[in-house]
KEKE-3310 file (N, C-alpha, C; in steps of 0.2 Angstrom, whole numbers, plus 5000, padded with zeros to 4 digits):
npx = (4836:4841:4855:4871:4878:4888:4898:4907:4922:4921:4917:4923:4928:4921:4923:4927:4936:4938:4944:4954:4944:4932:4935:4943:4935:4924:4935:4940:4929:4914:4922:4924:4924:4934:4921:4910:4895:4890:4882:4885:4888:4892:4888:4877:4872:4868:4875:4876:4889:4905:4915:4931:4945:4951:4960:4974:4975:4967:4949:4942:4931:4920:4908:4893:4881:4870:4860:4842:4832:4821:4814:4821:4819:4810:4823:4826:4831:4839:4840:4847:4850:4863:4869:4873:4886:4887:4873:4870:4878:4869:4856:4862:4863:4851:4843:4849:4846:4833:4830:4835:4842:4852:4861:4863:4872:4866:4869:4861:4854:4854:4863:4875:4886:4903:4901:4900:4912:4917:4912:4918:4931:4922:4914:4920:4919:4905:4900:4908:4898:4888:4889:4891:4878:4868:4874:4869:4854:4854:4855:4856:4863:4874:4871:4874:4883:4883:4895:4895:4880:4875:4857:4852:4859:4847:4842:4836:4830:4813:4800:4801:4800:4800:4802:4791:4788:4779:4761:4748:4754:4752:4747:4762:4760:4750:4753:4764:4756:4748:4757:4767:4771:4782:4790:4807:4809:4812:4817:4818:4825:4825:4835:4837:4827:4822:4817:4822:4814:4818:4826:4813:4808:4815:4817:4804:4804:4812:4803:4801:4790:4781:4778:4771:4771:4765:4755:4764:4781:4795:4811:4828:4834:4823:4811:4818:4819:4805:4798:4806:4802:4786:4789:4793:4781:4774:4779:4778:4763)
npy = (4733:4745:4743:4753:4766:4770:4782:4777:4780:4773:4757:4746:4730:4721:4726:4742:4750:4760:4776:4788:4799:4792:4779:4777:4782:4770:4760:4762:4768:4760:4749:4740:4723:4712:4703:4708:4717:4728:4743:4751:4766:4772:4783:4782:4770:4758:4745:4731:4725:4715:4718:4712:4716:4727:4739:4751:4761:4759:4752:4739:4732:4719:4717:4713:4712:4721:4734:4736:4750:4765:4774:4790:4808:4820:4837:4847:4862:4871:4888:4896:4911:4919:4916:4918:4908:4895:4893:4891:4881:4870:4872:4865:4852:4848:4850:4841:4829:4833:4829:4839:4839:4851:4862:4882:4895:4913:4927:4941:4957:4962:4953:4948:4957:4952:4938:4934:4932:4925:4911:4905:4900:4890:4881:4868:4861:4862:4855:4842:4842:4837:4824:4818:4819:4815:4799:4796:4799:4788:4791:4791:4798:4813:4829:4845:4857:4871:4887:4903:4913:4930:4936:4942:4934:4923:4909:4898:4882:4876:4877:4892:4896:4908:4913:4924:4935:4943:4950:4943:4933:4920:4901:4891:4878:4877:4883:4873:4864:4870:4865:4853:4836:4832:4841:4851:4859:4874:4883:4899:4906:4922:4934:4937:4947:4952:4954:4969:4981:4983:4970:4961:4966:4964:4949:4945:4949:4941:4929:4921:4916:4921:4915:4910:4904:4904:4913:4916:4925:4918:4913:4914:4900:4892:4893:4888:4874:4873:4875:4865:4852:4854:4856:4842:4832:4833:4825:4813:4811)
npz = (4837:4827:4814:4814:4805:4791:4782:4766:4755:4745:4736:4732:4724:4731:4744:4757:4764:4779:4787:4798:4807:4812:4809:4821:4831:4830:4833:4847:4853:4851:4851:4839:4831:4820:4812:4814:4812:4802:4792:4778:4766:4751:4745:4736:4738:4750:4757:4769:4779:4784:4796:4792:4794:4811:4813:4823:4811:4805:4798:4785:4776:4774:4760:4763:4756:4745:4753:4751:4747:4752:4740:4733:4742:4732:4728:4743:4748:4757:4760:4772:4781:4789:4804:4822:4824:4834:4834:4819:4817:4823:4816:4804:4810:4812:4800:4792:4798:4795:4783:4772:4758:4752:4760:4762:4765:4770:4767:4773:4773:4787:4792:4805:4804:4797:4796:4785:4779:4788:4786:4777:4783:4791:4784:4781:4794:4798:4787:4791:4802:4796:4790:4801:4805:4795:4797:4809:4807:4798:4783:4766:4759:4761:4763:4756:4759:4753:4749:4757:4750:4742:4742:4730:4724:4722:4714:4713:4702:4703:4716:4727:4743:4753:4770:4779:4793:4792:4792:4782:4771:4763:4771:4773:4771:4764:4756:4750:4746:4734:4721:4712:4720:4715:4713:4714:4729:4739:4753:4762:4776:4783:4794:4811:4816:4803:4786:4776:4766:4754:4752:4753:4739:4729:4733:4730:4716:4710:4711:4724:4734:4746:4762:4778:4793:4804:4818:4830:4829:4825:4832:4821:4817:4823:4816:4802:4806:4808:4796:4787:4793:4790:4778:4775:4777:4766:4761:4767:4770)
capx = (4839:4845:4862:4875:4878:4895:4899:4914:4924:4920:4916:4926:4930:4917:4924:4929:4940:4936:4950:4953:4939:4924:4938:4944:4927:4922:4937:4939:4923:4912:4926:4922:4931:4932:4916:4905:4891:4887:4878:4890:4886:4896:4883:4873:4870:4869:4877:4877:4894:4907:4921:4939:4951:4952:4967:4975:4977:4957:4945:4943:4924:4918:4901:4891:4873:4868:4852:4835:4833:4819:4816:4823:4812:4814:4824:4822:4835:4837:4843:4848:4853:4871:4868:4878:4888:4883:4865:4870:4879:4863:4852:4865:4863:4844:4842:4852:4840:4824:4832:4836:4848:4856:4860:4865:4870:4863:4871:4857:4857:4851:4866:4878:4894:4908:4900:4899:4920:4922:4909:4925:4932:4918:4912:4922:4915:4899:4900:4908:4893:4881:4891:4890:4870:4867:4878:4865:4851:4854:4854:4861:4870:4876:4867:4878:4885:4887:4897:4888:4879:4870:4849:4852:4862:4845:4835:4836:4824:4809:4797:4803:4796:4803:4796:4788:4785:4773:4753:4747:4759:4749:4752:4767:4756:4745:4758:4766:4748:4746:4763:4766:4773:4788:4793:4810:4810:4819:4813:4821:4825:4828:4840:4834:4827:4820:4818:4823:4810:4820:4826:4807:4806:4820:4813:4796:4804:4813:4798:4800:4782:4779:4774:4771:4773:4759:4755:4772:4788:4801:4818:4829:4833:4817:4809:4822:4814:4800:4798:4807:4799:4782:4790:4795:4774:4769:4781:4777:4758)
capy = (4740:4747:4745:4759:4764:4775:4781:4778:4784:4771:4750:4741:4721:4720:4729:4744:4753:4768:4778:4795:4800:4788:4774:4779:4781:4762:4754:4765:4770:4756:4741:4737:4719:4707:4701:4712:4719:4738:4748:4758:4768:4775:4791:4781:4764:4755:4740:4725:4726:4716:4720:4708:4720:4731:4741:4758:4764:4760:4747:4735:4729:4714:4719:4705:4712:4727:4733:4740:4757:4767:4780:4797:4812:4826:4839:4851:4865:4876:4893:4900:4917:4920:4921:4916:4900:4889:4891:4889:4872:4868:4871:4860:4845:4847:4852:4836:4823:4831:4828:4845:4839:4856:4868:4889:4901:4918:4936:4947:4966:4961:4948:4952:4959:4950:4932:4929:4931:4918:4907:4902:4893:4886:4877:4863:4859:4862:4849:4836:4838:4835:4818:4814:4819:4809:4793:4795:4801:4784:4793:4786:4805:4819:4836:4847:4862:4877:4892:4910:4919:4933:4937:4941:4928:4916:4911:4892:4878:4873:4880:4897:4898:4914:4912:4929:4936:4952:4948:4943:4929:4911:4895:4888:4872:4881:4887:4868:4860:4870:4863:4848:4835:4828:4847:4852:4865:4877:4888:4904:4910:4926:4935:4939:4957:4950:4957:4974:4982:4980:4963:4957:4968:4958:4941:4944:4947:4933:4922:4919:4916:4923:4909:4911:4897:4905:4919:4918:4925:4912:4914:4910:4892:4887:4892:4883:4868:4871:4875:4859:4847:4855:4852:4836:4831:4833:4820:4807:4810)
capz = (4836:4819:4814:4815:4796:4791:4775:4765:4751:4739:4737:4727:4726:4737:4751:4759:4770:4784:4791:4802:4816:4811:4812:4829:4836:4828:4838:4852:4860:4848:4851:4835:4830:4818:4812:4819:4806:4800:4787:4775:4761:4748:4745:4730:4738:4754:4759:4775:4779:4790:4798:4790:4799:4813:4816:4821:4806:4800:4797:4782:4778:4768:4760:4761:4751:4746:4755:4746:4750:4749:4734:4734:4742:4730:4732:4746:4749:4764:4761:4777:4783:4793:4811:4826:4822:4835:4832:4812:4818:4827:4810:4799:4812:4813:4794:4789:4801:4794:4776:4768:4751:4751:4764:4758:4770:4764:4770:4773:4774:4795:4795:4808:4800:4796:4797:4779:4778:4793:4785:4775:4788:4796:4781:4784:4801:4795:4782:4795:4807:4792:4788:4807:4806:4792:4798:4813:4802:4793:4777:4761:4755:4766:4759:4751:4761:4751:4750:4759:4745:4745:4740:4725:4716:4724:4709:4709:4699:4709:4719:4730:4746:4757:4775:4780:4799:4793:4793:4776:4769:4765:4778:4771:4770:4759:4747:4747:4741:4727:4718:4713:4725:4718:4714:4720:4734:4740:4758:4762:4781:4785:4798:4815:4815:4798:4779:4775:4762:4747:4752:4748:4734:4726:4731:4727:4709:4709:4712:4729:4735:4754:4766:4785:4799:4809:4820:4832:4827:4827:4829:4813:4816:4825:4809:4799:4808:4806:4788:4783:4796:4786:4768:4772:4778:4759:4756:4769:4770)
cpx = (4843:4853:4867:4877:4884:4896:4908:4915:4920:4918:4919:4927:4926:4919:4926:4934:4935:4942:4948:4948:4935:4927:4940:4940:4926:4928:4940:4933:4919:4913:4924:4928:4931:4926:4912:4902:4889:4884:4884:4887:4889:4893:4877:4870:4871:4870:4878:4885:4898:4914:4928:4944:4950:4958:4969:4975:4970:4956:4946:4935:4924:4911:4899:4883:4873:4860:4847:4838:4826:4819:4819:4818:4815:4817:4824:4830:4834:4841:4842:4852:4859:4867:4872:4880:4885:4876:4866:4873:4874:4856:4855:4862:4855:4842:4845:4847:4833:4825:4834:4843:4854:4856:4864:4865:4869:4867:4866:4857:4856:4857:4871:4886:4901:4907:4900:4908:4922:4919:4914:4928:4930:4914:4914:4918:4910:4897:4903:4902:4887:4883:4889:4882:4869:4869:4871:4859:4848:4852:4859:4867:4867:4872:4875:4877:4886:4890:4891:4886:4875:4862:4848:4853:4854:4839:4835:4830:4820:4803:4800:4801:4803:4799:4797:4784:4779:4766:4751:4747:4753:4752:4757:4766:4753:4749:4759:4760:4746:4751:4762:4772:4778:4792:4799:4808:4814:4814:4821:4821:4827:4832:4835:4834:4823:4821:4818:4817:4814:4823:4819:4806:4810:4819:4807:4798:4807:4809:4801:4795:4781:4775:4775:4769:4769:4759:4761:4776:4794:4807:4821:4829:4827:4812:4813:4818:4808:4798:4800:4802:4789:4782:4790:4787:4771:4772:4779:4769:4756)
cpy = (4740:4746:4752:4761:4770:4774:4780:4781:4781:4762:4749:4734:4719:4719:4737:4748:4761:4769:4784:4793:4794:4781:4773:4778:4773:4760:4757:4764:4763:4750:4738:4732:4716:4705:4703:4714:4726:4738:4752:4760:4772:4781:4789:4776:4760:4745:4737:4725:4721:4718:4713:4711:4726:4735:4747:4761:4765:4752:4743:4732:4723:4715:4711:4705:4719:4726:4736:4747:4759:4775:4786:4800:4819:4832:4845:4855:4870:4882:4898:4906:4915:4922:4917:4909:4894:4886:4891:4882:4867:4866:4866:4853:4845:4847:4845:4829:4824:4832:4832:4840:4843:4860:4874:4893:4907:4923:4940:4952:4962:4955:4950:4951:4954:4941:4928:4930:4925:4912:4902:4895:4889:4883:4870:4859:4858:4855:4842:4835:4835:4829:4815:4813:4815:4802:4793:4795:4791:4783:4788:4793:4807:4824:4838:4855:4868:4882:4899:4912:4926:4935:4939:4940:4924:4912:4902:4887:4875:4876:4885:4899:4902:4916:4921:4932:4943:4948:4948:4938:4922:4908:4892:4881:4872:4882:4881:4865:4863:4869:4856:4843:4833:4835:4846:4861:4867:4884:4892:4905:4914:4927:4938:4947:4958:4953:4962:4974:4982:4974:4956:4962:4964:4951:4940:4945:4944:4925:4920:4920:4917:4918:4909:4903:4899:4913:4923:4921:4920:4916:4911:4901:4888:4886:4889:4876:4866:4869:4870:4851:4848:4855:4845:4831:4831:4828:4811:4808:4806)
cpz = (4829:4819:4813:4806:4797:4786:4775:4758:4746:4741:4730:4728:4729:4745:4751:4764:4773:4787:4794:4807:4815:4814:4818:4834:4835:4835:4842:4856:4858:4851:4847:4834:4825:4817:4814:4813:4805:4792:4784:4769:4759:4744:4739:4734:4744:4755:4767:4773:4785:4790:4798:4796:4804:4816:4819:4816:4802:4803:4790:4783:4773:4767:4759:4757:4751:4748:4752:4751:4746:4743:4735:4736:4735:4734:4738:4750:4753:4763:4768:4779:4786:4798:4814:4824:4826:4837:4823:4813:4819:4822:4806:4802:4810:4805:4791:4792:4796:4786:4771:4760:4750:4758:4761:4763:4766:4768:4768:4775:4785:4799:4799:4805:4801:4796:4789:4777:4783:4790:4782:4777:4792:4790:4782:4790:4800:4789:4787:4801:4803:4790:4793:4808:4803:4793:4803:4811:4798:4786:4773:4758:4762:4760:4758:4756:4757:4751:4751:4753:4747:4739:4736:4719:4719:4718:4705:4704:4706:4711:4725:4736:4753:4765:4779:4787:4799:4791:4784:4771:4771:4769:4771:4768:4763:4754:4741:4742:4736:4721:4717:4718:4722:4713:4716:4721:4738:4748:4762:4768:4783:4793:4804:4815:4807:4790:4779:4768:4754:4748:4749:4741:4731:4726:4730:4721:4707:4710:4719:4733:4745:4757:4775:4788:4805:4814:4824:4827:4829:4828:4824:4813:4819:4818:4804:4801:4805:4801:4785:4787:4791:4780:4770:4774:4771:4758:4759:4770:4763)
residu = (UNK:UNK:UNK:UNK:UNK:UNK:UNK:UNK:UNK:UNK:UNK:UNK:UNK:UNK:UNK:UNK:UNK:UNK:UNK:UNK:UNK:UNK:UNK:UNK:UNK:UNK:UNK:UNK:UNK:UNK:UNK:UNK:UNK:UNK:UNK:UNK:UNK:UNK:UNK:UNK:UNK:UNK:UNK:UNK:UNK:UNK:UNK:UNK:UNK:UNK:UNK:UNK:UNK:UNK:UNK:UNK:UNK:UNK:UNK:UNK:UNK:UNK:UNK:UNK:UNK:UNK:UNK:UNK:UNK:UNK:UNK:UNK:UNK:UNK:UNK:UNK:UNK:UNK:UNK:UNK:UNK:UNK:UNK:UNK:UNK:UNK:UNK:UNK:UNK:UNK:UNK:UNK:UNK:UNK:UNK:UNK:UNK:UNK:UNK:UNK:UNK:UNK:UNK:UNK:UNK:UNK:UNK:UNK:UNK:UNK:UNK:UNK:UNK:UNK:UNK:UNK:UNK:UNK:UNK:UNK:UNK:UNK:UNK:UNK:UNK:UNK:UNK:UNK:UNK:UNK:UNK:UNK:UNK:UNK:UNK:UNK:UNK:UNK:UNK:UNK:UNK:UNK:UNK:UNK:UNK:UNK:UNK:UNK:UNK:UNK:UNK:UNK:UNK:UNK:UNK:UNK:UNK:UNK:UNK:UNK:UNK:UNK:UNK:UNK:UNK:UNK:UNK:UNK:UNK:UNK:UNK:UNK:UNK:UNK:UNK:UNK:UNK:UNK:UNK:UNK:UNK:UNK:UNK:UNK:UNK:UNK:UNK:UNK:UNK:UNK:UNK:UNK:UNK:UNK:UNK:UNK:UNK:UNK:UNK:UNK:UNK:UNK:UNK:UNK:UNK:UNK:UNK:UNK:UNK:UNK:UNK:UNK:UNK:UNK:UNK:UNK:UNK:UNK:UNK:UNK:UNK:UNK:UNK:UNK:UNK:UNK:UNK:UNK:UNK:UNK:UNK:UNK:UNK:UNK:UNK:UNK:UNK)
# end
């Protein structure tokens, strides 16, 4: 069985400290004690870790090796539309398992009012479930939650793929294979009820390349899913 991995601030002296929830869970629910062995990582590099002190107040690690790690994937960012929040929490966890680097929520004309003003205070939590994905994930970094924008600040470096429910639109597969692979990428999902006609007008002139995910209609976060669970296939193929 894999060991449990949990980031921290930082390693220095060749040790660490964890404090707040992650500590609480460790010697609460865990009974993490003395001596006991984990996974940490300070968001660059993974270390064999054990456990010096457990106490109320936190933990205390003594590294004992840093561990190999394999390579970075390139990166692969997930610009997602605003929709209900706890189907946008449901995309952070899933998006952060199947590797996304970045997550962007997007306010699109079809998003439902007022959600790119709360998204303010739900960033926070949103960045707490992508650390808790990640630690399960047994990532080495957490993705990078962004602030809402809207579709036409979107014009990052990379490849541009905008997933597309009208008939016409190459497979998304299709789009990736003609790029190179260690590209970064960046995939677009719109809002349920989908793109408004000057919405693609403006990301077809931003180079956002039209790519469908097959003959169904998704809803937004299943496409979310999907789309990255099919970028991230070019990189382990």
């Amino acid at each position: 069985m894999a060991r449990r991995r949990f980031f921290v601030d930082a390693v220095r002296d060749g040790g660490a400290e964890l404090r707040g929830e992650e500590a609480h869970h460790l010697t609460r629910v865990l009974r993490a004690e003395a001596g006991q062995q984990y996974e940490i990582s300070d968001g660059s590099r993974v270390f064999l870790a054990e456990i010096e002190e457990a106490g109320k107040s936190g933990l205390r690690f003594r590294v004992l090796e840093e561990l190999e790690q394999s390579g970075d994937s390139p990166s692969l960012t997930l610009y997602m539309a605003l929709i209900k929040f706890d189907r946008f929490e449901w995309v952070v966890e899933k998006a952060t398992e199947l590797g996304a680097t970045a997550i962007v929520p997007v306010e699109c004309a079809r998003s439902e009012a007022g959600l790119m003003a709360a998204s303010v205070k739900r960033s926070e939590r949103w960045r707490k479930i992508a650390r808790e994905s990640s630690q399960q994930a047994r990532r080495v970094k957490c993705p990078t939650i962004a602030d809402a924008v809207r579709p036409a600040s979107l014009k990052p470096e990379g490849l541009r793929c905008r997933m597309e429910e009208e008939p016409g639109a190459p497979q998304l597969a299709e789009v990736l294979r003609g790029h190179a692979v260690d590209s970064a990428v960046n995939l677009l999902i719109g809002p349920e009820g989908g793109w408004t006609q000057n919405e693609r007008n403006l990301l077809d002139g931003a180079g956002w390349l039209r790519s469908s995910l097959g003959q169904l209609v998704l809803r937004a976060e299943t496409a979310a899913i999907a789309a990255l669970a099919i970028a991230g296939q070019r990189w382990a193929s």
